[in-house]
DRENLUM-241184 format. One line per field, with one value per residue: x, y, z of N, C-alpha, C in turn; residue in one letter. Coordinates in steps of 0.1 Angstrom, whole numbers. Atoms other than C-alpha are relative to their C-alpha. Layout:
nu <- c(X_...)
nv <- c(Y_...)
nw <- c(Z_...)
cau <- c(X_...)
cav <- c(Y_...)
caw <- c(Z_...)
cu <- c(X_...)
cv <- c(Y_...)
cw <- c(Z_...)
resn <- c(a_...)
This chain:
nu <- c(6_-4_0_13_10_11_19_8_12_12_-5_3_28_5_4_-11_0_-18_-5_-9_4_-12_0_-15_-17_-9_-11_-13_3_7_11_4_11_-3_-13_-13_-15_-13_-15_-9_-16_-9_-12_2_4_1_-8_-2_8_1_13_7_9_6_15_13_6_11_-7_1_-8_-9_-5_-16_-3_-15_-12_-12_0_-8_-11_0_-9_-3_11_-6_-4_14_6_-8_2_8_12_6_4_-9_-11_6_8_15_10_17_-1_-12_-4_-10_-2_-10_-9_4_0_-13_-6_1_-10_-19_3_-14_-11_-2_1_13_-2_10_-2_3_-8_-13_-1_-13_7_2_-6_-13_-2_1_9_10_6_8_8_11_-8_-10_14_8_-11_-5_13_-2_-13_5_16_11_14_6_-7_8_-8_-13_7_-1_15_-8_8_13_1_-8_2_10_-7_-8_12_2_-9_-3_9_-2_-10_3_5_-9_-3_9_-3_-9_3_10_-8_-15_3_0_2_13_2_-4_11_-8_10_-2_4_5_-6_6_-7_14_7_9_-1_-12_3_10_-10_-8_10_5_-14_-6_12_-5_-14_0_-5_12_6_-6_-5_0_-13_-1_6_-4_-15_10_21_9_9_10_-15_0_13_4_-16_3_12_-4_-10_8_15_1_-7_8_3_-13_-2_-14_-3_0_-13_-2_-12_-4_9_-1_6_11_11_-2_4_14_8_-8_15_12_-1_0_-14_-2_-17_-2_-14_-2_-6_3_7_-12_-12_5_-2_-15_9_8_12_5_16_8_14_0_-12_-11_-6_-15_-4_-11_5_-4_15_-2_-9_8_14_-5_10_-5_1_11_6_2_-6_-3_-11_-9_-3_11_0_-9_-7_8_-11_-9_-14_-10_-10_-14_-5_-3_-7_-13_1_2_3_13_10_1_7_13_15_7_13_11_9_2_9_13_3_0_18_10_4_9_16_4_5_11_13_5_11_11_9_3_-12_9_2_-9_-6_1_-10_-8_-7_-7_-7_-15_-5_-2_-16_-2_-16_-7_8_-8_5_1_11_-6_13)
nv <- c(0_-5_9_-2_-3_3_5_0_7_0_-14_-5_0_-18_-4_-9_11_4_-1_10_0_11_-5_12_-9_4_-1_8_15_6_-13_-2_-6_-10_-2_15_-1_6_8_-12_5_-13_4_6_10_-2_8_12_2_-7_0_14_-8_-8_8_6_-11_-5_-19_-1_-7_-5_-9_-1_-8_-5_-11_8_11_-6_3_13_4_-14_4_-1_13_8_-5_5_12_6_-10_2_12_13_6_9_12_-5_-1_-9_-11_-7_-14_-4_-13_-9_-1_-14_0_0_-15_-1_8_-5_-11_0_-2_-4_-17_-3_-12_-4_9_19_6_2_10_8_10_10_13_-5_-14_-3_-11_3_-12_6_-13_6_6_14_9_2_9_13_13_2_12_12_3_-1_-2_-8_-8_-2_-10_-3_-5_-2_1_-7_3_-1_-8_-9_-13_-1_-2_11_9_-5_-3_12_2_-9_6_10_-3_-4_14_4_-6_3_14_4_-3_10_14_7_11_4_13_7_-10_-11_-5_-12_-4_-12_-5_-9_5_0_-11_4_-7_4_14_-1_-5_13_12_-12_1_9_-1_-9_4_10_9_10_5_-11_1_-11_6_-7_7_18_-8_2_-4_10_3_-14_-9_4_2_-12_6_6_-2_-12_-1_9_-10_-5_12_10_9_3_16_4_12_-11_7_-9_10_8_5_15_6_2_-10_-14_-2_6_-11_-3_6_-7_-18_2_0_11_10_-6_9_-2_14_6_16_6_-6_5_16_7_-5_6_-8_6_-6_10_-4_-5_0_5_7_-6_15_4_7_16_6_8_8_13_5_5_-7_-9_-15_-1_13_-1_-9_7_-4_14_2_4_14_12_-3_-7_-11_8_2_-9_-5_1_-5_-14_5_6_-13_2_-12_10_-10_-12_9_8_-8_-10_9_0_-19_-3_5_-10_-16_-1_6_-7_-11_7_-6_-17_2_4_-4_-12_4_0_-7_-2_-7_-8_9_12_-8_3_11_-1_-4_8_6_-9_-5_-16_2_-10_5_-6_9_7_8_18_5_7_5)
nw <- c(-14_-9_-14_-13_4_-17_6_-16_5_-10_-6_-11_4_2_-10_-7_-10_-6_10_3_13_6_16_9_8_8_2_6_-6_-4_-3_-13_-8_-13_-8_1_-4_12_-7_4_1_3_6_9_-4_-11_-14_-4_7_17_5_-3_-13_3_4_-10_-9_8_6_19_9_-8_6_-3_-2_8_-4_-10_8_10_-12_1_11_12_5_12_-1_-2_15_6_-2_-3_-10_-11_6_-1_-7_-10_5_-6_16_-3_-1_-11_2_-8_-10_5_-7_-7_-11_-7_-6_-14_-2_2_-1_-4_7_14_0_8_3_11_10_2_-14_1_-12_-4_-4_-13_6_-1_-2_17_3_9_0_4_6_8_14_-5_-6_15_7_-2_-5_18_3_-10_5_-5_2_-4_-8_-13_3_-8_-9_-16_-14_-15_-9_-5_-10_0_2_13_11_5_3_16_8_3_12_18_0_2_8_14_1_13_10_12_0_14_13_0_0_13_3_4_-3_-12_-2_-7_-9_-6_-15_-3_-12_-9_-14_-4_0_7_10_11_15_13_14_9_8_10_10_8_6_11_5_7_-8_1_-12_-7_-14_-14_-10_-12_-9_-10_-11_-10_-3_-1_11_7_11_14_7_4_13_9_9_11_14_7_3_10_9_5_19_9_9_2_-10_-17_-9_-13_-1_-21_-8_-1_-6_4_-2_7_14_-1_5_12_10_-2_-1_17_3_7_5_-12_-2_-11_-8_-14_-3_-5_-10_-13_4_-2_-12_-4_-1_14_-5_2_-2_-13_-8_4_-10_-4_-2_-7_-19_-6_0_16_3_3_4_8_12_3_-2_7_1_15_10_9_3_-2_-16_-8_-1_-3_-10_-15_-11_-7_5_4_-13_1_9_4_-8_8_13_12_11_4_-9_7_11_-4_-8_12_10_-11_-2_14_6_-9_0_17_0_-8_8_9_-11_1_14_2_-8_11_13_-5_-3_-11_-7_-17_-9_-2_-5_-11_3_2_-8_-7_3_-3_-11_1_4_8_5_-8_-13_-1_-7_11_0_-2_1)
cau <- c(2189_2193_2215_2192_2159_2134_2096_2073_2051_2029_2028_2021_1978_1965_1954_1985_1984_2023_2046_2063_2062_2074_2097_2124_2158_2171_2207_2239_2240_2205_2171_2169_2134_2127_2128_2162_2191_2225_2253_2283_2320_2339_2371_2357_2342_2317_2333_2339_2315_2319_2296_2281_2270_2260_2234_2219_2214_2192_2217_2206_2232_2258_2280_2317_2337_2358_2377_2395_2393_2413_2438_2439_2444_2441_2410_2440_2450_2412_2402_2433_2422_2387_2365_2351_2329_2352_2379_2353_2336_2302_2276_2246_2247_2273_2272_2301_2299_2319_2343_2322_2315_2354_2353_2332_2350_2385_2377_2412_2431_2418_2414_2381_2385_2364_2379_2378_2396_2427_2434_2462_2456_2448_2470_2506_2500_2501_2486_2456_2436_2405_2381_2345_2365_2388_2355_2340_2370_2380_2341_2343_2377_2360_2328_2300_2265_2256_2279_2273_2286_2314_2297_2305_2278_2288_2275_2235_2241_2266_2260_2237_2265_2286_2255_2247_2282_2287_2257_2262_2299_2280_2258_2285_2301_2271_2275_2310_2302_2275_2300_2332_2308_2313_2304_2274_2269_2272_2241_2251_2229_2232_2231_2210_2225_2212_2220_2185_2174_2142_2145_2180_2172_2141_2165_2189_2160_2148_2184_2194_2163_2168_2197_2198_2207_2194_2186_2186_2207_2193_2230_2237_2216_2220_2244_2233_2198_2176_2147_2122_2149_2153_2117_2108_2144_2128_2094_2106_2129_2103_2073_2090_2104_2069_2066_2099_2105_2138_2149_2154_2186_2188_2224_2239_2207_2209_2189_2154_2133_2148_2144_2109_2101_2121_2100_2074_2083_2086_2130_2134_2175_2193_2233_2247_2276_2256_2239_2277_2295_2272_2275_2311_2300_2282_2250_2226_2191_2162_2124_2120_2156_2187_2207_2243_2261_2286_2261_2270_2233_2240_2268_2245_2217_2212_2182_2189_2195_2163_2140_2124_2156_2168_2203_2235_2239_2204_2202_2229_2243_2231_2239_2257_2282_2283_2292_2316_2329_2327_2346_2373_2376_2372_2372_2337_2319_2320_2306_2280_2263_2267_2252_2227_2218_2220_2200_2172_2176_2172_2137_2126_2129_2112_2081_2079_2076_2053_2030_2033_2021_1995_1981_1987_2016_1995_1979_2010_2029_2023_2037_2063_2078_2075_2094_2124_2124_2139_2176_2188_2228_2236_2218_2240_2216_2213_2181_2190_2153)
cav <- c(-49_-25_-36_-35_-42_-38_-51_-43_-74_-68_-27_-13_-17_19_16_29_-5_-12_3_-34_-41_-75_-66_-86_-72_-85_-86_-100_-129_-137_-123_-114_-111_-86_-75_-95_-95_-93_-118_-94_-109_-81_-101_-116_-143_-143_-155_-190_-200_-209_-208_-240_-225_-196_-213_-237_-206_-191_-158_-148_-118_-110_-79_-71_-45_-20_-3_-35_-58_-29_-30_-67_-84_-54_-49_-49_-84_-96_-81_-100_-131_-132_-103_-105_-136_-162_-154_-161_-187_-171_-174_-151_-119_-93_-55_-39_-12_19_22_53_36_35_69_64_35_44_78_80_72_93_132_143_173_183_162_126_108_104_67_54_21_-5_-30_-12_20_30_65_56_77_74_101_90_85_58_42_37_21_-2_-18_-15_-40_-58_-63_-64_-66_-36_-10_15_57_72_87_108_93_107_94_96_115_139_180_192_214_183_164_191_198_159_157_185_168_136_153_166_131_118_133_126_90_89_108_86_51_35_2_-12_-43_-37_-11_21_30_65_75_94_111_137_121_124_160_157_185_176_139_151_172_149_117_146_152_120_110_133_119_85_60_25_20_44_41_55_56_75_50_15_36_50_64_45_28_55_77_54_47_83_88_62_72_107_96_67_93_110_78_65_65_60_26_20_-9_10_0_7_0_-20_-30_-67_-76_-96_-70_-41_-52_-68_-29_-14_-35_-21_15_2_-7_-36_-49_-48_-58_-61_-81_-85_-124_-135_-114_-126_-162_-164_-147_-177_-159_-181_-164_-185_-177_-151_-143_-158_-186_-177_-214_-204_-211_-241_-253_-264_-285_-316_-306_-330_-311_-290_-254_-251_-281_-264_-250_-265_-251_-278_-269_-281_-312_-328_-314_-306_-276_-298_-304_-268_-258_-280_-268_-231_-244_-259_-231_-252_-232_-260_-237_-205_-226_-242_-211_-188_-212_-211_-171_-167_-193_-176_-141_-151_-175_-149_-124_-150_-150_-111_-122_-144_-127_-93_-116_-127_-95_-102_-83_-61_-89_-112_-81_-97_-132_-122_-98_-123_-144_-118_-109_-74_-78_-44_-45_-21_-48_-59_-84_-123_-140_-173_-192)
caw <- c(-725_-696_-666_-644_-649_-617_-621_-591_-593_-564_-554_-523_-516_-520_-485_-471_-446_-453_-481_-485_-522_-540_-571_-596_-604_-630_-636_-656_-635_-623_-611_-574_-558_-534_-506_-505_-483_-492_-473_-471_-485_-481_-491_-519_-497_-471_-437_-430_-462_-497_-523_-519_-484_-500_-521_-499_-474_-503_-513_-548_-550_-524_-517_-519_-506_-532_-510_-492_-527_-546_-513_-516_-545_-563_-587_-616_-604_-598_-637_-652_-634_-647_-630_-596_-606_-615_-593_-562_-584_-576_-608_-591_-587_-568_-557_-549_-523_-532_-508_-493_-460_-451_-447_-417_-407_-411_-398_-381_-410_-435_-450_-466_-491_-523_-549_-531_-497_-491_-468_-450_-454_-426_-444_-443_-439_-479_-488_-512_-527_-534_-559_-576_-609_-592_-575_-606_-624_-598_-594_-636_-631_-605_-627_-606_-612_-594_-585_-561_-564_-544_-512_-474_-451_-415_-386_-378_-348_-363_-363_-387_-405_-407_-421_-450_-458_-464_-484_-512_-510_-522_-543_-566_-563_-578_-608_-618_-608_-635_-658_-650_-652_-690_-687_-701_-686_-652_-635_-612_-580_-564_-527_-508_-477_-452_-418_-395_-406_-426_-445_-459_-466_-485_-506_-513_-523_-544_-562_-564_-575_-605_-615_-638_-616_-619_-584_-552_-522_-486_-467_-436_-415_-392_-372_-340_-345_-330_-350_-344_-361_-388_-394_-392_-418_-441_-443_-454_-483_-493_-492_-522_-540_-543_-579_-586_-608_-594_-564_-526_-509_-472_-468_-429_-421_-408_-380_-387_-366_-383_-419_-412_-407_-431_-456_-443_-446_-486_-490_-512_-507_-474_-463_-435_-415_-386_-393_-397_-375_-344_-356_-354_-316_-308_-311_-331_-339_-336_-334_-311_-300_-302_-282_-267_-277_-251_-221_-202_-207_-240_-235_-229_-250_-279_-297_-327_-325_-348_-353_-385_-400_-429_-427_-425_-387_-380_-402_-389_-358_-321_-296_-279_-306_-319_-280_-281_-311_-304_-268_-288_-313_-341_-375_-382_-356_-375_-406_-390_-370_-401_-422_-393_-391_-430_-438_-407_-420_-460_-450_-429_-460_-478_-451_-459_-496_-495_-468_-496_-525_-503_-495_-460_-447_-419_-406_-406_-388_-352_-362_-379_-350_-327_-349_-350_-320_-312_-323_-334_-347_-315_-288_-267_-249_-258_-258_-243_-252)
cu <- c(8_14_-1_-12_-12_-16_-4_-17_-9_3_-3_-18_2_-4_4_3_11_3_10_-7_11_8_11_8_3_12_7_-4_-9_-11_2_-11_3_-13_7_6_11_11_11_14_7_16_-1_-6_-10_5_-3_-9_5_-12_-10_-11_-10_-19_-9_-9_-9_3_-5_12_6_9_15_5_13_8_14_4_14_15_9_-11_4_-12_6_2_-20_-6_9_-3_-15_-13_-4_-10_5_9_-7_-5_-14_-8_-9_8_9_-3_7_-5_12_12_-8_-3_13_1_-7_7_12_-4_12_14_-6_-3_-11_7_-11_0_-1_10_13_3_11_-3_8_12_14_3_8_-9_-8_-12_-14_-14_-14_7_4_-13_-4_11_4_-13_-5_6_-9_-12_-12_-9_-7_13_-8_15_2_-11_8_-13_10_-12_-15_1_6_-7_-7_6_9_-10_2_9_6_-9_3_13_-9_-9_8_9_-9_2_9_2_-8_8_9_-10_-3_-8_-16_-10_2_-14_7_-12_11_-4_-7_4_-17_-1_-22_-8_-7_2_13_-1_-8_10_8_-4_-2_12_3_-12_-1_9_-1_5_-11_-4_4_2_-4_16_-2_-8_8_14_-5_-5_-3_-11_-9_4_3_-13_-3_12_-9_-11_4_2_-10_-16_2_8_-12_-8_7_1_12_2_5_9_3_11_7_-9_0_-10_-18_-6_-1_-2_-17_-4_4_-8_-12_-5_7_19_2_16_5_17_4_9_-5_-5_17_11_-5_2_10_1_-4_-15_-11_-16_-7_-12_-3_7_13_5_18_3_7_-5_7_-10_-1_11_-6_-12_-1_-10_8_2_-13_-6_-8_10_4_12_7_4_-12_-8_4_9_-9_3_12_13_3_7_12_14_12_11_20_6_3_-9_-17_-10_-3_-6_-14_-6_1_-7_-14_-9_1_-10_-15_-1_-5_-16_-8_-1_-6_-10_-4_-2_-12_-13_-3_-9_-13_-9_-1_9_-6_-6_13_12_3_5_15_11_4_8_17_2_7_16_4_16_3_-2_8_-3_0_-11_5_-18_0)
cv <- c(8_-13_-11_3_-1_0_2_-9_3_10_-1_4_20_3_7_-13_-7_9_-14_-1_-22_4_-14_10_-7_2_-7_-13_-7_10_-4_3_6_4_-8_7_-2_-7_12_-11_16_-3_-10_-18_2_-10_-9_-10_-1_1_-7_2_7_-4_-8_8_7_12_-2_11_2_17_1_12_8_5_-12_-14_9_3_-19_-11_11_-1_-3_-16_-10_2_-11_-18_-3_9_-9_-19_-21_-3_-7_-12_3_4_10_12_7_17_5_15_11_3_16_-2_-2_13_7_-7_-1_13_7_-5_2_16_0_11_-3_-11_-15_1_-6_-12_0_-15_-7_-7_-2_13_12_15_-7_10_0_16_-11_-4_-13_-8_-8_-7_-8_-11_-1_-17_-11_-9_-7_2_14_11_16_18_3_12_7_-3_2_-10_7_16_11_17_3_9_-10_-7_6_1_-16_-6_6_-11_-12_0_2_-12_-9_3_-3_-15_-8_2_-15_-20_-2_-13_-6_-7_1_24_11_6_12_2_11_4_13_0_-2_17_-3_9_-3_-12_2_9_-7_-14_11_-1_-10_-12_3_-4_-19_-14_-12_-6_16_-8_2_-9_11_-7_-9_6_-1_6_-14_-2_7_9_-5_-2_13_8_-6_5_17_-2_-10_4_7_-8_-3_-7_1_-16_-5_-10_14_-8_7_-5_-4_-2_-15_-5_-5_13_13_2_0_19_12_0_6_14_-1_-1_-12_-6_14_-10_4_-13_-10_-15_-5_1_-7_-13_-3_2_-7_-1_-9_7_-9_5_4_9_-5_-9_4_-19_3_-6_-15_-10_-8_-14_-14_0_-8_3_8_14_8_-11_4_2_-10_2_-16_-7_-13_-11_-11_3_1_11_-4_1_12_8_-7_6_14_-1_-3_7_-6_7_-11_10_11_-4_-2_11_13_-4_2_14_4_-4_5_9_-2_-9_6_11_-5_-3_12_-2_-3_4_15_-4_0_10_2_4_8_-11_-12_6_-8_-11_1_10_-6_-8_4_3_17_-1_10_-7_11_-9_-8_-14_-10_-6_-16_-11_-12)
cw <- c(9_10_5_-4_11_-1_14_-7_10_10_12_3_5_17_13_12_-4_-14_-7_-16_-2_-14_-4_-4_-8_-2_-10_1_6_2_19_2_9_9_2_13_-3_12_-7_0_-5_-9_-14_5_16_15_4_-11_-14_-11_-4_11_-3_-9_3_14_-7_-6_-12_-3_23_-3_3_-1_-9_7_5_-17_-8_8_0_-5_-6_-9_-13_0_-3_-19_-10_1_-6_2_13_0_1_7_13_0_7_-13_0_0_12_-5_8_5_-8_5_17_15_10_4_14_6_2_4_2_-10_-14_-3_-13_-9_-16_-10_4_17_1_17_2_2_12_3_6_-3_-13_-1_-11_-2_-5_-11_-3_-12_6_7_-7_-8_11_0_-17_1_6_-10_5_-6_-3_7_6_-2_18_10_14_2_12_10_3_7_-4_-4_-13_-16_-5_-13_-14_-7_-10_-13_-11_-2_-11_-9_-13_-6_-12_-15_-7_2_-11_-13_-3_-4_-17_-3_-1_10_19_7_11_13_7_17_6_16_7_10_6_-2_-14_-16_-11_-6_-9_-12_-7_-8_-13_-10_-5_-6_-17_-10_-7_2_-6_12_13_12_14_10_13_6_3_4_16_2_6_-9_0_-10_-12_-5_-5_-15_-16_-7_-6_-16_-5_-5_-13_-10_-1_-9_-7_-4_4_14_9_5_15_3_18_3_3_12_-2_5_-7_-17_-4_1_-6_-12_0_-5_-18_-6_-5_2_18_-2_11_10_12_3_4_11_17_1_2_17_10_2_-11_0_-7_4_10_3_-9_12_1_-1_10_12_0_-5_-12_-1_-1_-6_-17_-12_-12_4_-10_-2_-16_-9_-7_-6_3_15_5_-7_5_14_11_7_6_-5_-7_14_4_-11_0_11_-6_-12_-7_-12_-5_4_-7_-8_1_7_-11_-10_3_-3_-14_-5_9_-6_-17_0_8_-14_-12_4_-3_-14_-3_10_-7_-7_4_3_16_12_12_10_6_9_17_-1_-2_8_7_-7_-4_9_0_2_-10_0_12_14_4_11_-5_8_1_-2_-6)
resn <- c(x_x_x_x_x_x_x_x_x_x_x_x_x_x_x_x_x_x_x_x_x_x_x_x_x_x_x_x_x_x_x_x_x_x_x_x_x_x_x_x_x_x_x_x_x_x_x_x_x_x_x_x_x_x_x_x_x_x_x_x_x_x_x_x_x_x_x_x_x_x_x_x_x_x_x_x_x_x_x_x_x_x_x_x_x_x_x_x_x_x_x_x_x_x_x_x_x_x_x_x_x_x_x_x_x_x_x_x_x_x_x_x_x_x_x_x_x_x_x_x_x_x_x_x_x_x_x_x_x_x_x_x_x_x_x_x_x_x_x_x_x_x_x_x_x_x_x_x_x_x_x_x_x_x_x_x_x_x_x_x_x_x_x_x_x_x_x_x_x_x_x_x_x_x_x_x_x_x_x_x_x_x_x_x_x_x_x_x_x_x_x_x_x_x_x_x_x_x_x_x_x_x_x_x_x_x_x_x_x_x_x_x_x_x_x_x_x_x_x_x_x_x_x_x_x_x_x_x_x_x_x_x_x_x_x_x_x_x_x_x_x_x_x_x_x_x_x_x_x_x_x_x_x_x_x_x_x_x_x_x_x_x_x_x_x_x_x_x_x_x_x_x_x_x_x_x_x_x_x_x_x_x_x_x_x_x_x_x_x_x_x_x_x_x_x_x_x_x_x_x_x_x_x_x_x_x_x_x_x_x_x_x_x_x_x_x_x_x_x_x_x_x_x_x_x_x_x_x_x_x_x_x_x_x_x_x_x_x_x_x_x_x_x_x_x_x_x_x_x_x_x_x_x_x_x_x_x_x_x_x_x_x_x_x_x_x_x_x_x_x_x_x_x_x_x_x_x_x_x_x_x_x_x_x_x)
């Protein structure tokens, strides 16, 4: 058996009235339906959560970061202990990132050139070096599910010779990514670059496309294009994927409203720090919106912070006592409101499931916005409702 094995149980209706599709991945450790989201543990744990959390929030596959896992522990120490897997104690599914978004990220401590990136790391200021060869052997050690080839994405907004030159870059990368990857048992998705110029993403879907991946990437987004910019972005690279058999990864996307039309625009698997990162924030999102625990307003209220949710915050707690909480900076708080926005963003991508199977994803379009509300990952507004 493959991998990766991806079934599209219920396509896209002929009538062009959404590209959302339902499919199954199969993997190693489990099957993911889709469109999914992925909870991000960059350190081999997602933040404030273990995997007890993880599973009553409804994760079927999480993702972890190679570039900071092979920094710390090491991927030599994490392979010796076990693989990726058992050292987290995580049975489902895992795809490790490549390291390729550090090199936006770290921008200031690192040097691009032909062969691969050269960091300074964060840590203690260590040269490290990083090629597609070395990519590919540390998310080997790690043994992941799904790993993920060695990439430059640039910023959205960046110059259009920056853009193309980043791309071929990532093109030729591809390639010795596919060479350098051995391992059977563990599947290999490819990236598709090109920043917001149409003509270069269509070439690059096109290329990497071409190429024998078991899944495809769209990176260079959830920066700062705005969502016209990425819709118009998506439907490009998704117009010439759409009779490709392989799973669509739009990678940093995290906010309900932005995946809900994502989905739409036909991208099966999404990650993104932003449920947890706002959570620890005090930011909880709730139908509609989101509530700021820090208001004062909360301190005496003794409702949940969801009355349908079915997370841990909101069977057993009230605002009241995660405002006191977040007040008192107790480490419980972070627990309790990422429990909270994991478990929202994972039964909201289980509403877009079940309104695909159904057939009724265009009509259910109007519900389901208002039920995300308009929470992009650059919004620096808080919906206090």
């Amino acid at each position: 058996m493959a991998a990766a094995q991806f079934d599209v149980e219920v396509p896209a209706p002929k009538d062009g009235s959404t590209r959302g599709r339902v499919g199954r991945l199969t993997l190693p450790h489990g099957v993911v339906e889709t469109p999914e989201f992925m909870p991000v543990g960059t350190n081999a744990a997602v933040k404030a959560l273990d995997p007890d959390d993880l599973v009553a929030a409804g994760a079927t596959i999480i993702l972890a970061n190679t570039y900071h896992l092979s920094l710390r522990p090491g991927h030599e120490r994490i392979a010796a202990l076990g693989g990726l897997h058992r050292f987290m104690a995580w049975n489902r599914p895992i795809l490790t990132d490549s390291g390729g978004f550090q090199v936006v990220s770290l921008g200031d401590l690192r040097v691009v050139d032909d062969n691969g990136v050269t960091f300074r790391s964060h840590l203690d200021g260590s040269v490290q070096r990083f090629t597609p060869e070395h990519a590919i052997a540390v998310q080997e050690a790690l043994g992941s599910d799904v790993a993920v080839a060695f990439d430059q994405p640039v910023a959205p907004s960046s110059p259009r010779a920056l853009v193309a030159e980043a791309t071929e870059r990532t093109h030729r990368w591809a390639a010795r990514c596919l060479e350098a990857h051995t391992r059977p048992d563990q599947a290999l998705f490819g990236i598709v670059q090109g920043g917001l110029e149409s003509d270069l993403r269509a070439a690059s879907t096109s290329f990497v496309a071409s190429l024998p991946f078991d899944g495809i990437c769209l990176g260079g987004l959830a920066g700062d294009e705005t969502p016209e910019q990425r819709d118009a972005t998506l439907d490009v690279a998704v117009a010439i994927l759409a009779d490709d058999p392989r799973p669509r990864y739009l990678m940093g996307l995290g906010s309900p409203a932005d995946l809900l039309e994502a989905v739409q625009r036909g991208v099966d698997l999404f990650d993104s720090v932003l449920p947890a990162r706002v959570a620890r924030n005090g930011h909880l999102w709730v139908p509609g919106g989101r509530l700021n625990m820090r208001n004062a307003r909360f301190l005496d209220d003794p409702e949940p912070v969801q009355a349908d949710c079915r997370c841990l915050l909101c069977n057993r707690f009230s605002r009241a006592y995660l405002a006191h909480l977040f007040r008192a900076r107790e480490l419980l708080a972070y627990r309790l409101a990422t429990c909270h926005n994991l478990t929202f963003t994972l039964d909201f991508m289980a509403r877009i499931r079940a309104a695909l199977r159904a057939g009724s994803l265009p009509a259910s379009l109007p519900e389901l916005r208002a039920r995300a509300g308009r929470v992009s990952a650059g919004e620096g507004a808080v919906q206090s409702a």
